[in-house]
N, C-alpha and C positions, 0 to 999 in steps of 0.2 A: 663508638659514640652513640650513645642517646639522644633524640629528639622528642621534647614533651611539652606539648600543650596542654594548659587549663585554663580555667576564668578563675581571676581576683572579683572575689565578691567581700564588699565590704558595706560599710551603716550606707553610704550614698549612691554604690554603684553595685552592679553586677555584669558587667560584660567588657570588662578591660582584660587583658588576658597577658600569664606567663608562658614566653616561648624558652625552653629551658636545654642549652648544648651542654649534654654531659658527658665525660670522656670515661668510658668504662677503663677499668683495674685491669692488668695481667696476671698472672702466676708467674710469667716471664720475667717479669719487673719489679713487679711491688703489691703483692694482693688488698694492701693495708695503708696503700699511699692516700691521703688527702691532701687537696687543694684549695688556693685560696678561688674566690670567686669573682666578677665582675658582674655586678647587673648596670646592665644599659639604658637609658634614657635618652631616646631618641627625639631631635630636636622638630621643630615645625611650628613655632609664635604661638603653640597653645592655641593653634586652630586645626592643625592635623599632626602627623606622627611620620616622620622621613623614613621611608626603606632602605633610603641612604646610607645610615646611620644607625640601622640596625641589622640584620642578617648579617653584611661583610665586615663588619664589626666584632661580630661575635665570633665569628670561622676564625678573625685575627687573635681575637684574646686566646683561644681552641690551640691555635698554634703554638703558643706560648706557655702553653700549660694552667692555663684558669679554666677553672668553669665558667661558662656561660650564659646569661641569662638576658630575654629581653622584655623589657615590661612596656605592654603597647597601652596608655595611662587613654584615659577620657580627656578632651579637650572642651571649647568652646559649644555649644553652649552649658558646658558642664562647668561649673565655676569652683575656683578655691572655695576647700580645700579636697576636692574631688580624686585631683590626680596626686596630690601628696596621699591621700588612704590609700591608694592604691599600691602607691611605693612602699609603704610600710607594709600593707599585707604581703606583698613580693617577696621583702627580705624580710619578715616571720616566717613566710614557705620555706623559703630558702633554711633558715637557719632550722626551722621544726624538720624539714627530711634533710639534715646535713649528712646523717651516717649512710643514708641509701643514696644519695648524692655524691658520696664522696665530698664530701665540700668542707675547710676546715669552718667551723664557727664565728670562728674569731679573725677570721679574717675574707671579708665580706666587706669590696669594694663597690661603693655605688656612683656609676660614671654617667655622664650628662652632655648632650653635644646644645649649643644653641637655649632655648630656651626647654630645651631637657636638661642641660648644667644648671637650669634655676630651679629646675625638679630636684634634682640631685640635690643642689647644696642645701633646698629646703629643709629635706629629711638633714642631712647635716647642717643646720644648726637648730630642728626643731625637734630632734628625739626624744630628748631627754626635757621636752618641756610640758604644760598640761594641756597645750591643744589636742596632742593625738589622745594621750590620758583621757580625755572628754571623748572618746569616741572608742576604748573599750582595750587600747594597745602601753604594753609594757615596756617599760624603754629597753628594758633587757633582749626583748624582743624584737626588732626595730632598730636597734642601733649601728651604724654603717664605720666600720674599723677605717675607713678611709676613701677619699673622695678623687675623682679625675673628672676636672670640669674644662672641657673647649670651646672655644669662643663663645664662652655663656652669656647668658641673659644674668645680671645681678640686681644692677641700680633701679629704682625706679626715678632717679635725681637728674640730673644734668645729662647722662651720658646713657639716660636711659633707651631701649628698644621700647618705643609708645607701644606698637602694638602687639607683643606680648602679656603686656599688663593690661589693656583693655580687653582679652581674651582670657585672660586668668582672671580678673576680677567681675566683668561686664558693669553693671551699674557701681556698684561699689566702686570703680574709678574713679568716680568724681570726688569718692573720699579721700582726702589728702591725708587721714591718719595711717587708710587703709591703704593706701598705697606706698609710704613709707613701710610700713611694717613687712609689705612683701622685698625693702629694699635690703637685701640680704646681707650687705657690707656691714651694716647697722645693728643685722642678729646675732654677728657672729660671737662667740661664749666660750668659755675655758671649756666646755664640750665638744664644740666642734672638732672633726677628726684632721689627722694630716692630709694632705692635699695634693694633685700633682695639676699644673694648671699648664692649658698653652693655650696660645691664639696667635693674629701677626697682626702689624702695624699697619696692615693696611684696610682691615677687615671694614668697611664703609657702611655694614649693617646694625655689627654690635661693635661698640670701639672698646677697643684696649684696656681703655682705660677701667670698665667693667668686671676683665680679669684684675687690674691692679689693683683694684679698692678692695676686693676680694682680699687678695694676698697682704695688703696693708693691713687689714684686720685681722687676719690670721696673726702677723707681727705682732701686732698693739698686744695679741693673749697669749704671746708665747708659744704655738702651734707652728711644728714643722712645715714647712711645705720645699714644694719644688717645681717653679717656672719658667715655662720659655714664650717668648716671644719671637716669633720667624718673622724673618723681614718685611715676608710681601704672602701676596694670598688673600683672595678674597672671602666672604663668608660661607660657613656651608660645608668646607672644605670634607671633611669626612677623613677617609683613609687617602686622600690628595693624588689616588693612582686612576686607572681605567677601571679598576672594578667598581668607583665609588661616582665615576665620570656623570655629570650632570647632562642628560640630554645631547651627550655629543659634545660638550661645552668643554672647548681645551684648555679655559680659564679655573677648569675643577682638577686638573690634573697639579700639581705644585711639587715638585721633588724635593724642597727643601724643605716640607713638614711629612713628610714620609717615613721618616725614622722616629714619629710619634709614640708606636706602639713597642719598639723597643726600647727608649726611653724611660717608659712607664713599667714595661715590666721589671727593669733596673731597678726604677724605686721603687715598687713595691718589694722586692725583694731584699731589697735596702732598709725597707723604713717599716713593712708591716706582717712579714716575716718574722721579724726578730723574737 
């Protein structure tokens, strides 16, 4: 396996960078195998970027047979639409070195933990629209064959995480158009890709309810998905073992969302595969 470091440079930033786990081919195996991808989106209220939720994250998707990729985005005081250019540039990278990557094209999953799932779902449901157009990117290029959003940031309405949005937007908060339009339930469009979503009922930071308005919209346009909700578990949770352990905190440990990553690699094999 490969490890590769670059900066994402785009119209607003220059110093966000692609960490990229790539699993070299064998003669032994397959000299001509491709894989599908996952690029990660590490969560942190859009004021920093969790190591939580990203490196053991990616060794997990490694195991499983995805490439992986992690994109550490600009936050606060770096404002929409900052850290969406950045994800778009990611997976253009991605898909422009796909042959030397090993990585199939067309199937280039973009995953989200926290207010990294608001990251995520943005480029899904904004690829294909003319904001990033306006900044120089192809939807062809750009486009994310499917999405795994956890415990995301979605709404900015009733059930929203306040301060993710006043960190994504900064002044512009006080705009109530503008802070609807980041409320992603609202975006979502017969483009948006299929889905695989989880969180738990107990999450006290971002509520449930977040993932559900997600998936209700997903419904309302006919777009697959596939959701779970774990009982209990608070926010944050990551990979829910020791390797993702918060500060020694045994409250990060959850063994009943630990079969996360198997789950998801089911359905993509299921749903974006085909």
């Amino acid at each position: 396996m490969k490890v590769i470091q670059q900066k994402l440079i785009t119209p607003l930033s220059q110093n966000a960078t692609l960490t990229s786990y790539v699993i070299d081919n064998s003669a032994e195996i397959d000299e001509t195998k491709i894989r599908p991808a996952v690029v990660i989106c590490p969560g942190g209220g859009y004021v920093n970027v969790s190591e939580r939720e990203a490196e053991p994250v990616a060794l997990q998707m490694v195991a499983r047979g995805f490439q992986a990729f992690i994109v550490r985005y600009n936050v606060a005081p770096h404002y929409f639409p900052t850290a969406l250019l950045e994800l778009a540039e990611a997976v253009k990278t991605i898909r422009q070195n796909a042959s030397e990557w090993h990585v199939d094209p067309n199937q280039i999953i973009v995953a989200g933990f926290s207010a990294g799932g608001h990251l995520a779902a943005s480029l899904g449901d904004f690829w294909s629209g003319e904001l990033l157009k306006t900044y120089g990117y192809q939807a062809d290029e750009i486009k994310p064959n499917g999405l795994l959003l956890a415990y995301s940031v979605i709404t900015s309405g009733k059930f929203a995480h306040r301060g993710s949005f006043v960190n994504l937007l900064g002044d512009d908060f006080k705009d109530k158009a503008k802070r609807e339009a980041q409320s992603l339930e609202l975006q979502v469009n017969d483009q948006t890709p299929k889905t695989f979503l989880w969180t738990t009922y107990t999450d006290g930071a971002v509520p449930m309810e977040n993932t559900m308005l997600f998936a209700e919209a997903l419904r309302a346009h006919n777009i697959n998905f596939e959701l779970h909700i774990f009982p209990a578990g608070g926010h944050g949770l990551s990979l829910g073992n020791i390797e993702t352990q918060h500060r020694g905190a045994k409250s990060t440990i959850q063994p009943e969302i630990q079969l996360w990553p198997d789950l998801f690699a089911t359905w993509v094999h299921n749903q974006i595969e085909k």
